[in-house]
Structures are given as structure tokens and as C-alpha cells.
N, C-alpha and C positions, 0 to 999 in steps of 0.2 A: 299594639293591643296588649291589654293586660287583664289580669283578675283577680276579684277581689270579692272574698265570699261569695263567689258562684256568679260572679258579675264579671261578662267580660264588656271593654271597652273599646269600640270600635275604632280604628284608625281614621274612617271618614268622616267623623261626626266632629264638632266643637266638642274638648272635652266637656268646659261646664256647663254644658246643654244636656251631655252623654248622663254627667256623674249624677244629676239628678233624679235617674229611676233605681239609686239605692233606696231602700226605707229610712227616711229620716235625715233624707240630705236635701237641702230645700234650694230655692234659687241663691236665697241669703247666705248658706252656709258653704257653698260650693264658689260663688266669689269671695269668700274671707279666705278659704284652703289657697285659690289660688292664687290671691293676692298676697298673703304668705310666703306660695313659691316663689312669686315674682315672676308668673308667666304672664305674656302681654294677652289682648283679648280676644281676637279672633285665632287659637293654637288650637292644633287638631290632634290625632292621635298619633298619627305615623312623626310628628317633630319630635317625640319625646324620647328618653333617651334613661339608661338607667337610674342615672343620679335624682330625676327630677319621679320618677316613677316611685323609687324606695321612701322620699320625700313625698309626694302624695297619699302613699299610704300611711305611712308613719303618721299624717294630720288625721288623715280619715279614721285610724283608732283611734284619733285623741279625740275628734269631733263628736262621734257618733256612738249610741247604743246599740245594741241587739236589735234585734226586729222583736223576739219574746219579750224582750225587757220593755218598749214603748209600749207594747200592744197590753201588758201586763199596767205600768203605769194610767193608757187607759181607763181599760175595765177597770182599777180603780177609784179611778176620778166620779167614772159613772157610779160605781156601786156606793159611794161617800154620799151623792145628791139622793139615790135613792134611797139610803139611810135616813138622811135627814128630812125626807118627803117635802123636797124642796119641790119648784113650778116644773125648774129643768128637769127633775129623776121621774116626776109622773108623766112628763112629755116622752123621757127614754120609754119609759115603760111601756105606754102607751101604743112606741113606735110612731108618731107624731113630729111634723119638722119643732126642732128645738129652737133655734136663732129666730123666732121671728116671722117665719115665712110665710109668706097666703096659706089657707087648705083648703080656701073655700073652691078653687079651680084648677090648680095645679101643686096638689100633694099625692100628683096618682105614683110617684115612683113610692114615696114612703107609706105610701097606704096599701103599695105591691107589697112588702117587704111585710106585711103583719103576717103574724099567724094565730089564727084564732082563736087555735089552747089557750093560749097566753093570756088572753083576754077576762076567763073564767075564773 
């Protein structure tokens, strides 16, 4: 078991199954780390061993941002469509599924999620 920014990794789990409830560590990015190390695929936590631990971290700062910093990059992205009073930034605004989705029968989670000030 090990840790990593307030992440620990359990010895019974697959690690690349584990490592993916970092923020911003995907299925995709957690088989490049460990195809990198060269660990084979079903490796768990109790095989690992120092050498291969200091090497997984050492990827995972090179892989990865901050949790602030994505979540920042976000809000962003959203705040540039609603500048530019594109379809997507009045769909944010709105609180409205963006991609595409029905609302005619099943937009009740994003139609939970309104708040009415906002609307005014």
C-alpha cells in the first residue's frame, strides 16, 4: 500500500483499476504509466516493491495536474462558450443536457441540479 496526495492504494485491488480514482487519471492514462513500468496485467498491490512504487510516482507527477488546476481549466472552457453566447454556453447556463441528450423524458437529473435564482 502506498500514498499518494491523500490516495492510498490498496494491496488487494489491480493497481490499474485502483489508480484510477485519482482526479484526472483515466483508464487510458493509467495503462500508459504502467506499460511504462513494464508491469504485466493483472499486478496487484502487495507485488510491488520499492523501486517500482518511486517509478510510479515519479510518472504520476509527470502525467497528471492538480485537481485545482483541471477543475480550473474547466470553468474555463465553460466560461469562453458563455462569452461567446455559443448553443453549448446557453445549454450550460441554462443547466440543460449539453451533448445532445433527450429532455423531453429523461433530463430529470439535470433539471434536479437547476436553481431558480439563476434563471432570473
Amino acid at each position: 500500500m502506498f500514498l499518494f496526495r491523500d490516495f492510498t492504494i490498496s494491496e488487494k485491488k489491480e493497481i490499474r483499476a485502483s489508480i484510477k480514482y485519482i482526479y484526472g487519471i483515466s483508464w487510458h492514462k493509467s495503462n500508459l504509466i504502467f506499460n511504462r513500468v513494464g508491469l504485466s496485467n493483472p499486478f496487484f498491490g502487495n507485488n510491488l516493491n520499492d523501486y517500482y512504487i518511486n517509478f510510479i510516482i515519479y510518472l504520476l507527477k509527470g502525467y497528471i495536474l492538480s485537481d485545482s488546476k483541471i477543475k480550473r481549466i474547466i470553468d474555463n472552457n465553460i466560461n469562453n462558450l458563455l462569452i461567446n453566447y455559443s448553443y453549448k454556453g446557453t445549454r450550460h447556463k441554462l443547466t440543460l443536457p449539453v451533448r445532445g441528450q433527450r429532455t423531453r423524458t429523461n433530463s430529470a437529473t439535470q433539471r434536479s441540479k437547476r436553481n431558480t435564482n439563476d434563471l432570473k
